[in-house]
VEXBAMAR-16316 format. One record per residue: residue number from 1; z, x, y of N, C-alpha, C, CB in turn. Coordinates in steps of 0.05 Angstrom, whole numbers, plus 5000, padded with zeros to 4 digits. Glycine has a CB too. Example, Ala and Ser with C-alpha at 12.3 -4.5 7.8 and 13.67 -1.06 7.14 Angstrom:
BEGIN
GUDREN   drendren    npz    npx    npy   capz   capx   capy    cpz    cpx    cpy   cbpz   cbpx   cbpy
GUDREN          1   5156   5264   4886   5156   5246   4910   5156   5264   4934   5181   5226   4911
GUDREN          2   5142   5257   4955   5143   5273   4979   5157   5258   5001   5114   5282   4988
***
This chain:
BEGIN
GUDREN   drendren    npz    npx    npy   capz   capx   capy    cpz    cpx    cpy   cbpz   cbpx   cbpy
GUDREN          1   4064   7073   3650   4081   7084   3628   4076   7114   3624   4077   7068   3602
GUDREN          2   4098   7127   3614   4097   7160   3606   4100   7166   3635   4066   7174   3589
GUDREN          3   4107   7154   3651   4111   7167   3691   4127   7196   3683   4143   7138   3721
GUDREN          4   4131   7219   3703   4137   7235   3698   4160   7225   3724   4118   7257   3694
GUDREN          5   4182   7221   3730   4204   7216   3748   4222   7229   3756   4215   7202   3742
GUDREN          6   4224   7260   3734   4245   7268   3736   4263   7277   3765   4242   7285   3720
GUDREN          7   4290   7272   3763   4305   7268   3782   4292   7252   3807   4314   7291   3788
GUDREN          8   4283   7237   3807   4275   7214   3826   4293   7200   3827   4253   7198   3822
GUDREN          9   4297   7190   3865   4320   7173   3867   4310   7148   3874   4340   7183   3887
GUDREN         10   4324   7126   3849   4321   7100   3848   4335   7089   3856   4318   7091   3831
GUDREN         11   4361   7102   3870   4382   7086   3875   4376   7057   3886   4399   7099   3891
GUDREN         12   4382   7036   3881   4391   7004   3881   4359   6993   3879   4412   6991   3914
GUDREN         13   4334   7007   3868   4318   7001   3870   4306   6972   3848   4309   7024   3873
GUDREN         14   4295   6954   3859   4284   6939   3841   4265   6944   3816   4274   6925   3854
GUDREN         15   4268   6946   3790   4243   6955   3779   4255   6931   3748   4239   6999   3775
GUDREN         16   4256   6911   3765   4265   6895   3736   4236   6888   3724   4286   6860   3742
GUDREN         17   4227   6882   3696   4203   6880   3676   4181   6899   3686   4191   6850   3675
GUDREN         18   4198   6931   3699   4172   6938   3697   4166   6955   3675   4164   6949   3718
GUDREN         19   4150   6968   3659   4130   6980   3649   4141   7011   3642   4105   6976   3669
GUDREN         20   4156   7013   3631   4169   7059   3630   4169   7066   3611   4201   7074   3637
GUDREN         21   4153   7052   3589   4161   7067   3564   4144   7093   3571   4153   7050   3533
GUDREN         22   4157   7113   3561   4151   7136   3554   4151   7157   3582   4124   7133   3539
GUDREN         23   4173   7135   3601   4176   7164   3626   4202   7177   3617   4181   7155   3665
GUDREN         24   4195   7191   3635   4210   7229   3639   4234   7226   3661   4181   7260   3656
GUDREN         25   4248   7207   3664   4272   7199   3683   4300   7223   3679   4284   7164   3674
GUDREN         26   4290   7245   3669   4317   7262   3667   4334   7257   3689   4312   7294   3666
GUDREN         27   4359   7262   3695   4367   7268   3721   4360   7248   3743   4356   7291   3727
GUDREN         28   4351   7227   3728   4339   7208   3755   4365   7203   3766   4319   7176   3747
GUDREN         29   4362   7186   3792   4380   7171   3807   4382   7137   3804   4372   7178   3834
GUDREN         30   4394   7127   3786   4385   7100   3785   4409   7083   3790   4371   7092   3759
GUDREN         31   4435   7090   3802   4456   7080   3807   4449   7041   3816   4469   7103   3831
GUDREN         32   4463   7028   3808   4459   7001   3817   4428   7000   3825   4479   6993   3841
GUDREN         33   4414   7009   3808   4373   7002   3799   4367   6975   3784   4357   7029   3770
GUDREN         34   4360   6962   3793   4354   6931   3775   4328   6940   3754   4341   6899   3801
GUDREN         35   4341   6941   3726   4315   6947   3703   4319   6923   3695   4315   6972   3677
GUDREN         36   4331   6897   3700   4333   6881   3676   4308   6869   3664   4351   6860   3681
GUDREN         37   4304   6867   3639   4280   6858   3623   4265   6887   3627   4262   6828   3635
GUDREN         38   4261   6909   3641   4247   6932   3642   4244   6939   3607   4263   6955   3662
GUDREN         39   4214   6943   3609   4205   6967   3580   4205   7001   3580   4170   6962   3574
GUDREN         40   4234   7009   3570   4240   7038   3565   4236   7043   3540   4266   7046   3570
GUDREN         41   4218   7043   3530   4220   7037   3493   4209   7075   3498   4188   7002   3470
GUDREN         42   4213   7089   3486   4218   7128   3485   4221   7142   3506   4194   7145   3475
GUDREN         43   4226   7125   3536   4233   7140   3557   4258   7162   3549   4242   7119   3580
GUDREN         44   4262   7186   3573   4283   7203   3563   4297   7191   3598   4272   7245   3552
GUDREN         45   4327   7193   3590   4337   7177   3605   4366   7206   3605   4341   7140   3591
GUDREN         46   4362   7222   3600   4384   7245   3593   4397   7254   3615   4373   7270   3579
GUDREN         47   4417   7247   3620   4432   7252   3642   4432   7249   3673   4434   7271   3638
GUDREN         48   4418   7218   3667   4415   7197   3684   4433   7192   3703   4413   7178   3671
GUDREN         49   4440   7177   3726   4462   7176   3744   4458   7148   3751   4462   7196   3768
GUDREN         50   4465   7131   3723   4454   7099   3727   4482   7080   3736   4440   7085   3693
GUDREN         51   4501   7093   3739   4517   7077   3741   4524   7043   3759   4528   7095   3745
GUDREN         52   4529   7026   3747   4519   6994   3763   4494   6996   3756   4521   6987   3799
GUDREN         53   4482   7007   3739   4452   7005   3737   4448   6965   3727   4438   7035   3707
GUDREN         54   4429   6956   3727   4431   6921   3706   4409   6935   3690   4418   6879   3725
GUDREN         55   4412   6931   3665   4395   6934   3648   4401   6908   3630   4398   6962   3635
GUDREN         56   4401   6887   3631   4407   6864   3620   4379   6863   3606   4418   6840   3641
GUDREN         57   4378   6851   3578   4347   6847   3558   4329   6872   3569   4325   6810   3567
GUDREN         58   4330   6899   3575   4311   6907   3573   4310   6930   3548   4306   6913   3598
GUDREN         59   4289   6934   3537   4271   6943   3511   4273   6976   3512   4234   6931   3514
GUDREN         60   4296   6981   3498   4307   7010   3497   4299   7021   3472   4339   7012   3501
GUDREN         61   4281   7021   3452   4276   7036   3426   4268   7061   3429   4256   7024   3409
GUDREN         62   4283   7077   3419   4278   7113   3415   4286   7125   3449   4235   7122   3405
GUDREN         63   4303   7112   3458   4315   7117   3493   4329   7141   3488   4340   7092   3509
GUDREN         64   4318   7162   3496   4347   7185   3497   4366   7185   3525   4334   7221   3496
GUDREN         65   4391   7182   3512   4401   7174   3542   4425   7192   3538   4409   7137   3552
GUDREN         66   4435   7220   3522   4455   7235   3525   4460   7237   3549   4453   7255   3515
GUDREN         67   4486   7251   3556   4498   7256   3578   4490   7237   3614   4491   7286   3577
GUDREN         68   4481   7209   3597   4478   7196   3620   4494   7186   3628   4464   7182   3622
GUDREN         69   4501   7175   3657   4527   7168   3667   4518   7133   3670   4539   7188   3699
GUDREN         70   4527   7120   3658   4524   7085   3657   4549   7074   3661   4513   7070   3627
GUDREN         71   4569   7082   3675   4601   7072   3684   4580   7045   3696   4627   7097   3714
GUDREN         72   4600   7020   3689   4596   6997   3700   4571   6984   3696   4601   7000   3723
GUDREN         73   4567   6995   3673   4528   6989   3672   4529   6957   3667   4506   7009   3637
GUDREN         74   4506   6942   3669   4508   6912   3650   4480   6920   3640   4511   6874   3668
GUDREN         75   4493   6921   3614   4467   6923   3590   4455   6898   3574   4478   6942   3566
GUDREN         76   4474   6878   3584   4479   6853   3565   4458   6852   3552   4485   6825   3576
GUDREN         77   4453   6840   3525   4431   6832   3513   4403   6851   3508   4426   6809   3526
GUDREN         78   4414   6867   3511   4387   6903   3514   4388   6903   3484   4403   6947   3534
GUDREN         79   4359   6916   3483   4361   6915   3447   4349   6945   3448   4336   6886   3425
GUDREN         80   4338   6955   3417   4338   6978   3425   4345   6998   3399   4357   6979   3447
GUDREN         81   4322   7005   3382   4334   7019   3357   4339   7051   3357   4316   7013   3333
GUDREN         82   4357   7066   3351   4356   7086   3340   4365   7106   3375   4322   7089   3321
GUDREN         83   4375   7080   3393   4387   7100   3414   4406   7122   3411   4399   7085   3431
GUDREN         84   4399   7150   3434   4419   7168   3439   4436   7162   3467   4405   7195   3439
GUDREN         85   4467   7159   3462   4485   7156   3477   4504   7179   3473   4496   7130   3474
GUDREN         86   4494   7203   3463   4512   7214   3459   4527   7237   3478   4504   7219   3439
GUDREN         87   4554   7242   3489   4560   7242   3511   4565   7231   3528   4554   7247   3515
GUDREN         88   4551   7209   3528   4542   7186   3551   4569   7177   3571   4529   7155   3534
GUDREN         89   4567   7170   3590   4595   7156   3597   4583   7124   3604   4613   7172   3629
GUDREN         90   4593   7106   3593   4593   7084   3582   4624   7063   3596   4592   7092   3548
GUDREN         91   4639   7082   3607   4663   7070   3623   4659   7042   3630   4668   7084   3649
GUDREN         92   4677   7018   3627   4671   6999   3634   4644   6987   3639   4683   7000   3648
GUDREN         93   4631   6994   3618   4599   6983   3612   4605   6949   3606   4582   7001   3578
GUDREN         94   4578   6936   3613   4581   6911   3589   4557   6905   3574   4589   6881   3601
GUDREN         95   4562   6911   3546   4536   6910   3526   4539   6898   3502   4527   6935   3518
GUDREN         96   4558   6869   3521   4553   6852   3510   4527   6837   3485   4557   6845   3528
GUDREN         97   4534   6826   3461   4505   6820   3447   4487   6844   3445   4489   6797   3461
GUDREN         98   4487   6862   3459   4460   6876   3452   4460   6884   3425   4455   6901   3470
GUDREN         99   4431   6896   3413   4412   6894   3396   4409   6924   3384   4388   6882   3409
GUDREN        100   4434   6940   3385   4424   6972   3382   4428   6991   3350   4443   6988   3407
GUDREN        101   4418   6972   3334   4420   6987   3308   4415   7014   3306   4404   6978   3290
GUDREN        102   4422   7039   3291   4422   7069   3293   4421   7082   3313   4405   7079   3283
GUDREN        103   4449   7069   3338   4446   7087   3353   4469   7098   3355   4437   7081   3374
GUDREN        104   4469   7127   3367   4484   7147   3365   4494   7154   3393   4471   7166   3351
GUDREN        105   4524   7143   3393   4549   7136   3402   4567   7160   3410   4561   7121   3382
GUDREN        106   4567   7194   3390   4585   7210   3384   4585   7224   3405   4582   7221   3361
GUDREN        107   4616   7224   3407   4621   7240   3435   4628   7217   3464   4588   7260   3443
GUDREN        108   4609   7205   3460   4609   7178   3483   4631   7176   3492   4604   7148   3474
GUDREN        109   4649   7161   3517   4662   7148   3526   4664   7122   3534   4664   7157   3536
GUDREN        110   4676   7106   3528   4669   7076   3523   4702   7057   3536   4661   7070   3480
GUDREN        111   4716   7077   3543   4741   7058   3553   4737   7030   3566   4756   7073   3573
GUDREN        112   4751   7013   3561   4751   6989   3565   4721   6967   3577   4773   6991   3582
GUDREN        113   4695   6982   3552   4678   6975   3555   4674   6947   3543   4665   6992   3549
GUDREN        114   4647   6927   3548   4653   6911   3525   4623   6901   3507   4671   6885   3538
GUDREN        115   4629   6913   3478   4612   6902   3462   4611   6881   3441   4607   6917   3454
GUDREN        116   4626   6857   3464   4630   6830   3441   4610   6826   3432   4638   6803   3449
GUDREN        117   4608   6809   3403   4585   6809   3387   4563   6827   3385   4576   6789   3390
GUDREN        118   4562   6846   3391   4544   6862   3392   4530   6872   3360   4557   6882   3409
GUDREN        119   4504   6883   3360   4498   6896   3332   4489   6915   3329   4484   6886   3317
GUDREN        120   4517   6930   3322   4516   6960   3322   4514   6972   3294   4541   6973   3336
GUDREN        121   4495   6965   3273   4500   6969   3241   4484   6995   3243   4486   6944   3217
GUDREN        122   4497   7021   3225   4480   7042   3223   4489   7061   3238   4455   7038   3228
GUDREN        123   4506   7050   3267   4511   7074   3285   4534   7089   3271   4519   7064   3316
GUDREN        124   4533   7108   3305   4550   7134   3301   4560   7135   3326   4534   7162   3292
GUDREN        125   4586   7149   3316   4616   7140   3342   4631   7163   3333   4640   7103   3339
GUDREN        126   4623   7183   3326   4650   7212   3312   4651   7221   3337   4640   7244   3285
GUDREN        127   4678   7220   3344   4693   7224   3367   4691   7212   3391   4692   7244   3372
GUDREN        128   4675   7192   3386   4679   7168   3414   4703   7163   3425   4671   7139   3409
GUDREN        129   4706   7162   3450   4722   7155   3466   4726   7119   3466   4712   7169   3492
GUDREN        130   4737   7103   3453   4729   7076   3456   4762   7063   3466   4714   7063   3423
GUDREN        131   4782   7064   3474   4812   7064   3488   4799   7044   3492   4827   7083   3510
GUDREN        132   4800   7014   3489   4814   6984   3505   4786   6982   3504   4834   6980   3541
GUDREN        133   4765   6987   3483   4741   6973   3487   4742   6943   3477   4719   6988   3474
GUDREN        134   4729   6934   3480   4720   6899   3474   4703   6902   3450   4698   6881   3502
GUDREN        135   4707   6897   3415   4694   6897   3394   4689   6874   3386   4702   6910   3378
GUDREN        136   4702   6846   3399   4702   6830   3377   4682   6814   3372   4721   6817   3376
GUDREN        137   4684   6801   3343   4654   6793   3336   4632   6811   3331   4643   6778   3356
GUDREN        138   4629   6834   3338   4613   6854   3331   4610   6864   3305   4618   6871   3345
GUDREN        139   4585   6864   3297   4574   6889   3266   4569   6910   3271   4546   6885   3250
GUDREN        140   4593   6918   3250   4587   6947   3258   4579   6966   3226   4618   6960   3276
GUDREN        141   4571   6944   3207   4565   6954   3188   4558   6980   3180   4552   6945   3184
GUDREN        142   4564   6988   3166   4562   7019   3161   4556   7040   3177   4545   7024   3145
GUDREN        143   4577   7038   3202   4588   7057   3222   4595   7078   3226   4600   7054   3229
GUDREN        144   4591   7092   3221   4607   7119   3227   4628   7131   3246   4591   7132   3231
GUDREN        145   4656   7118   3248   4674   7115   3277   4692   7152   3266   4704   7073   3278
GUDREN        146   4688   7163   3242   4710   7187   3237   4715   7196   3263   4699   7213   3217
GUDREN        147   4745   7197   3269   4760   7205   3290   4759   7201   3317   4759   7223   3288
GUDREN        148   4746   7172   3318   4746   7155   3342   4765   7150   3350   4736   7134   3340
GUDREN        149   4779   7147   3380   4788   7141   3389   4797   7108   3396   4781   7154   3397
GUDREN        150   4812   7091   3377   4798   7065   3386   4831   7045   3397   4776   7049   3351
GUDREN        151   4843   7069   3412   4861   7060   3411   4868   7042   3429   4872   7075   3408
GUDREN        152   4886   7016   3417   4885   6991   3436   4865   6976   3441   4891   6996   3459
GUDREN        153   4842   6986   3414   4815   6967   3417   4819   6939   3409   4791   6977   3398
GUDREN        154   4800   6926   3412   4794   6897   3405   4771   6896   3381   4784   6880   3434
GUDREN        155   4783   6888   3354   4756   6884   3333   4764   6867   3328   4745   6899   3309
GUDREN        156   4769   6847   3342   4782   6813   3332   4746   6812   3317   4795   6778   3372
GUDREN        157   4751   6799   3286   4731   6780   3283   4713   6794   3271   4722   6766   3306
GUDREN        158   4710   6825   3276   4692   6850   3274   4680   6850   3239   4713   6883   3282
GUDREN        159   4656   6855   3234   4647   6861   3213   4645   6894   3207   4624   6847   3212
GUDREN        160   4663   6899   3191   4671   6928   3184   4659   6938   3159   4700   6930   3183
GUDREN        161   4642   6928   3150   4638   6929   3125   4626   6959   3123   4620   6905   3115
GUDREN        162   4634   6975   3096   4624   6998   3098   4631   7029   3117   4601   6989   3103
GUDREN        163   4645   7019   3137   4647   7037   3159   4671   7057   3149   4653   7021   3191
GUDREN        164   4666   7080   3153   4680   7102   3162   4695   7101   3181   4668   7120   3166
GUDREN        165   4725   7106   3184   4747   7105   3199   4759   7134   3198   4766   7083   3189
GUDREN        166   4753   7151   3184   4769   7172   3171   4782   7186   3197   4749   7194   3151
GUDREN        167   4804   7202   3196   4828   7195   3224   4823   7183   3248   4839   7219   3235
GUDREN        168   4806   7168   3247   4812   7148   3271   4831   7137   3280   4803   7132   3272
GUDREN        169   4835   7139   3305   4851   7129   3327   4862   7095   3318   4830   7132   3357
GUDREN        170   4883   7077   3306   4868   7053   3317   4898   7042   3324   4844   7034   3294
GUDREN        171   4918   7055   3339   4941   7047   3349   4940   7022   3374   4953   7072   3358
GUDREN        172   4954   7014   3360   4963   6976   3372   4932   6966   3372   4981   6971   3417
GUDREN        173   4915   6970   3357   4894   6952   3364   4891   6937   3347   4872   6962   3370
GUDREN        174   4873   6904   3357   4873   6879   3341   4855   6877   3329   4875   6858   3351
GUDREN        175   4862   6875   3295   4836   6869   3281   4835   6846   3268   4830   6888   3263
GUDREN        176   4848   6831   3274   4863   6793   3274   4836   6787   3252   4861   6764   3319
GUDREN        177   4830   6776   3231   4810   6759   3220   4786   6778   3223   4807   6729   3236
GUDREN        178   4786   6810   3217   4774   6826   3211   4764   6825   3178   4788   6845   3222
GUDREN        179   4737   6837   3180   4730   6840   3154   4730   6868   3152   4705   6828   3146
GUDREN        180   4743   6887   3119   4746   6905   3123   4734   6914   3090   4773   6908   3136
GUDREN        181   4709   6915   3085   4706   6917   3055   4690   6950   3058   4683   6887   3039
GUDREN        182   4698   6956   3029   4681   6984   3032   4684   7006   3051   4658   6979   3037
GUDREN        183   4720   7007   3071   4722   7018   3087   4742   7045   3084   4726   7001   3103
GUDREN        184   4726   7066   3093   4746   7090   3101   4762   7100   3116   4740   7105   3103
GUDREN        185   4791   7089   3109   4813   7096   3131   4835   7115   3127   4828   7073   3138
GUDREN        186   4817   7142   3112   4836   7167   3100   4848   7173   3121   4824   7193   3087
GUDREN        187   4873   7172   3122   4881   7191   3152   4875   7177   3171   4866   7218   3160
GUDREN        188   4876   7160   3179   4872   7137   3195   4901   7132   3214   4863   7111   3174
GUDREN        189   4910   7128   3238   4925   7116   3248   4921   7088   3259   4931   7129   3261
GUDREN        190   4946   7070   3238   4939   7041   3251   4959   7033   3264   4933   7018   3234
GUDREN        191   4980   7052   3266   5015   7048   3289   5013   7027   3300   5022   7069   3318
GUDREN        192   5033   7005   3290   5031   6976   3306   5000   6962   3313   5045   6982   3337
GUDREN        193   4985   6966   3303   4963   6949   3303   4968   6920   3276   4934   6973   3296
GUDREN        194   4948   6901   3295   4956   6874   3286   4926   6865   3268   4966   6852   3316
GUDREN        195   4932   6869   3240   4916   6860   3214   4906   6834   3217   4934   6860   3188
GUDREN        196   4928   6811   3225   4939   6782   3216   4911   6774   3206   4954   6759   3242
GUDREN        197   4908   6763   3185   4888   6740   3177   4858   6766   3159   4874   6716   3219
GUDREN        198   4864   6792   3169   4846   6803   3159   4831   6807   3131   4851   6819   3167
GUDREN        199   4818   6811   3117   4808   6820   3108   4810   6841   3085   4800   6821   3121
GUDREN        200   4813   6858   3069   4813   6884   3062   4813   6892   3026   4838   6894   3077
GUDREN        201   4786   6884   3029   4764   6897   3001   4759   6926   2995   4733   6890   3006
GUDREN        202   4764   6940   2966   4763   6969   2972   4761   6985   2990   4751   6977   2964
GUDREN        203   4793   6980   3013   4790   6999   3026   4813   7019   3021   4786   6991   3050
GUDREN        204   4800   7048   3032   4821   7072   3032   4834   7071   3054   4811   7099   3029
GUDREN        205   4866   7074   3043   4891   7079   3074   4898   7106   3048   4929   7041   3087
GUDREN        206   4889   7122   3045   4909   7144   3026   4917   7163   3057   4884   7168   2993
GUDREN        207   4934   7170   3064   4946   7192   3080   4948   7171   3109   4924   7224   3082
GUDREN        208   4940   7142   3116   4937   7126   3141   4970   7125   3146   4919   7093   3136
GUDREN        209   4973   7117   3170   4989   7112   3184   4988   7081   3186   4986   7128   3207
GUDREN        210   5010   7063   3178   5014   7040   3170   5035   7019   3187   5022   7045   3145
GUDREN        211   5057   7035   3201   5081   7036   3210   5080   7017   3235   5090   7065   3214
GUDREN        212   5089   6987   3232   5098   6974   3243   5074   6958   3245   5111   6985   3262
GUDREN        213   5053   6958   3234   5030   6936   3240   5039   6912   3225   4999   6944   3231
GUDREN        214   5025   6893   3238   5027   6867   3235   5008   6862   3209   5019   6853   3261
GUDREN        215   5014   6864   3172   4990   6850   3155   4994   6825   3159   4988   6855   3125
GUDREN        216   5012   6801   3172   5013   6777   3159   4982   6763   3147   5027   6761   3180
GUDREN        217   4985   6748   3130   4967   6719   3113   4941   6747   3114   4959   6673   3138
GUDREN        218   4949   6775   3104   4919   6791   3099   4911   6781   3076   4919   6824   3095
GUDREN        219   4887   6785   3061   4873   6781   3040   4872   6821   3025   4838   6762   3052
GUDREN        220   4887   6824   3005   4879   6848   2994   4865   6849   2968   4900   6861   2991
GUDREN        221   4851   6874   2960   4832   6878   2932   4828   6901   2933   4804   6864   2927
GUDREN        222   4830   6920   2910   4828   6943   2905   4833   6956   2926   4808   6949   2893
GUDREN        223   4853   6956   2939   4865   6979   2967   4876   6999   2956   4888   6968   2991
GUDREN        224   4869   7034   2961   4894   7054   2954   4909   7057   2982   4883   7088   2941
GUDREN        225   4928   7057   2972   4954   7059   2999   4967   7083   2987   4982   7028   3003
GUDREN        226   4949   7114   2974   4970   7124   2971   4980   7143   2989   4970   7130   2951
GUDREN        227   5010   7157   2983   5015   7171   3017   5015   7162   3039   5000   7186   3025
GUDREN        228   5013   7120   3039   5010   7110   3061   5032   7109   3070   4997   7089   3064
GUDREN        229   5045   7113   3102   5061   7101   3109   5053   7073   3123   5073   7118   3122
GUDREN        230   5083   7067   3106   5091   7029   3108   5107   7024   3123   5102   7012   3083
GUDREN        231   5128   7044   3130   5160   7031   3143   5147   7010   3168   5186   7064   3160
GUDREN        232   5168   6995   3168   5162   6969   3191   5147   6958   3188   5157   6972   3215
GUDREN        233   5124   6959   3169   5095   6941   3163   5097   6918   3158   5080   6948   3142
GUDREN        234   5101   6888   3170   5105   6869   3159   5077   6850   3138   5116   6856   3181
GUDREN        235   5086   6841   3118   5069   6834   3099   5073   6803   3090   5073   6854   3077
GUDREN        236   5084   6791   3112   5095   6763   3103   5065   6747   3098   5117   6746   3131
GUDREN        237   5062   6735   3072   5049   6720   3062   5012   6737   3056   5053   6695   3083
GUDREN        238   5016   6757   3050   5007   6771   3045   4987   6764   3018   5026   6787   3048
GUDREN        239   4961   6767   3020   4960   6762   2979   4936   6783   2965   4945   6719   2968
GUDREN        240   4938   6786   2949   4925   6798   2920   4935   6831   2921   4884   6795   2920
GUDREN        241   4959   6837   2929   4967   6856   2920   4984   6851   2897   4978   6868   2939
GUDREN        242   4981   6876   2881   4988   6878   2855   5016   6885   2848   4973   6896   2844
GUDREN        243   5038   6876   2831   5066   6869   2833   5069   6904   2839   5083   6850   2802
GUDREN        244   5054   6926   2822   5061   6953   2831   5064   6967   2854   5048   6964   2823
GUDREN        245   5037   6952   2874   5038   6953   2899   5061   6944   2919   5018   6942   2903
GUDREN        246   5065   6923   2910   5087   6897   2916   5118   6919   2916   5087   6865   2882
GUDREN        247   5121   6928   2901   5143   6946   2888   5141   6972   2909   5137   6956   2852
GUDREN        248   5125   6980   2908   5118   7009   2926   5126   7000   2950   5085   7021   2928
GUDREN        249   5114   6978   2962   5113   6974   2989   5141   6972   2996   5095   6951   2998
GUDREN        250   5158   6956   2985   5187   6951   2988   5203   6974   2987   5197   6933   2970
GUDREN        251   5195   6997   2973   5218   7024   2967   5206   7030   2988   5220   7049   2940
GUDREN        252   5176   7034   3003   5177   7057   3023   5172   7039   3056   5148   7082   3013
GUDREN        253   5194   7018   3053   5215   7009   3078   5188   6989   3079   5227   7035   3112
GUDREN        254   5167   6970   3073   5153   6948   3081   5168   6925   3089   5137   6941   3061
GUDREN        255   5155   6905   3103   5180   6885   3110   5163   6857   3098   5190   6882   3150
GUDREN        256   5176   6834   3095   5172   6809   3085   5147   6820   3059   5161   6786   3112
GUDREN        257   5149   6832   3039   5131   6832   3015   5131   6811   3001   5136   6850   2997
GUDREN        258   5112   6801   2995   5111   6780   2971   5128   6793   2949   5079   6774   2959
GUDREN        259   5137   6771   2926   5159   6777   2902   5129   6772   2885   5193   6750   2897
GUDREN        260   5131   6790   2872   5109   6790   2851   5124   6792   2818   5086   6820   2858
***
């Protein structure tokens, strides 16, 4: 442990459960490298060339891994607190379940990656690239996504609680039986994204983009919608909006509103 590696080429090399906390892998070469179960717990991993790397269960706490390239990585089940991904390319990753509370996401690229169930509470994603990622089932408790990209994502199921959305991206994407309490979606685009069954506890849409999403059978409570656009928004069976709300939504073009 503490190896000094920098730019060493690992390419497709075996080093699954071995022993790195605290190496110096800048620049390494680890393209399709078997770490799975490997101990990286404060290795610097910064602009790494891991791509196909397997990192499946291995022990990433305090990993700096900016500007590392992990296209196609399998991270599955990697745990790991307070990681840097920032920059990172993450392209068609799968990090699946993994374990990565306070890690920092911003900037990242994450297209059609996938972090089903995953537990991401604490992180940071301001200006992530996340287009057609895989969220669902995932915590993302008090997140930080402001002006994420999440467009055409998947948060089927997602625990949103707390998180920052503020102009985020989240056109046509599914948040089907989402929980959405305590959330910031000032300026937010949700263009044809599908609510159905969701959730939505004091959250802000004041200035969001509303227009043509799917609320059906949502659950609402203290939501400001103001300045929201509604046109095309369907709201069939909709409940705990307030007959004022109810009223608003119908002058500014909502479709199927409850009669309050």
């Amino acid at each position: 442990s503490g190896a000094s590696c920098q730019e060493t080429d690992f390419t497709q090399a075996n080093l699954s459960w071995a022993k790195l906390s605290g190496a110096t892998l800048v620049y390494a070469q680890l393209s399709a490298a078997q770490l799975n179960c490997a101990g990286l717990e404060g290795a610097n991993l910064r602009g790494a060339w891991a791509t196909k790397a397997k990192l499946c269960g291995a022990r990433l706490d305090g990993v700096e891994a900016s500007l590392a390239q992990l296209q196609k990585a399998d991270l599955r089940e990697a745990t790991g607190k307070g990681i840097s991904f920032i920059n990172a390319n993450l392209k068609m990753a799968n990090l699946g379940a993994v374990n990565f509370p306070e890690a920092n996401f911003s900037g990242a690229t994450l297209d059609l990656a996938s972090l089903e169930a995953a537990n991401l509470i604490d992180t940071k994603w301001v200006g992530a690239d996340l287009e057609r990622v895989n969220l669902s089932r995932a915590s993302l408790v008090r997140a930080d996504l402001t002006s994420a990209n999440l467009i055409v994502a998947n948060l089927r199921a997602a625990d949103l609680s707390e998180v920052i959305l503020r102009g985020a991206q989240l056109l046509e994407s599914s948040l089907e039986n989402a929980l959405l309490k305590d959330v910031d979606l000032t300026e937010a685009s949700l263009f044809s994204a599908n609510l159905e069954g969701a959730r939505l506890s004091k959250v802000n849409l004041k200035n969001a983009d509303l227009q043509y999403a799917n609320l059906e059978n949502t659950i609402w409570n203290g939501v400001d919608l103001s300045n929201c656009e509604v046109a095309g928004a369907v709201f069939t069976d909709a409940k705990g909006l307030s007959a004022k709300q109810c009223q608003w939504l119908n002058k500014n073009g909502a479709l199927n509103v409850p009669i309050r």
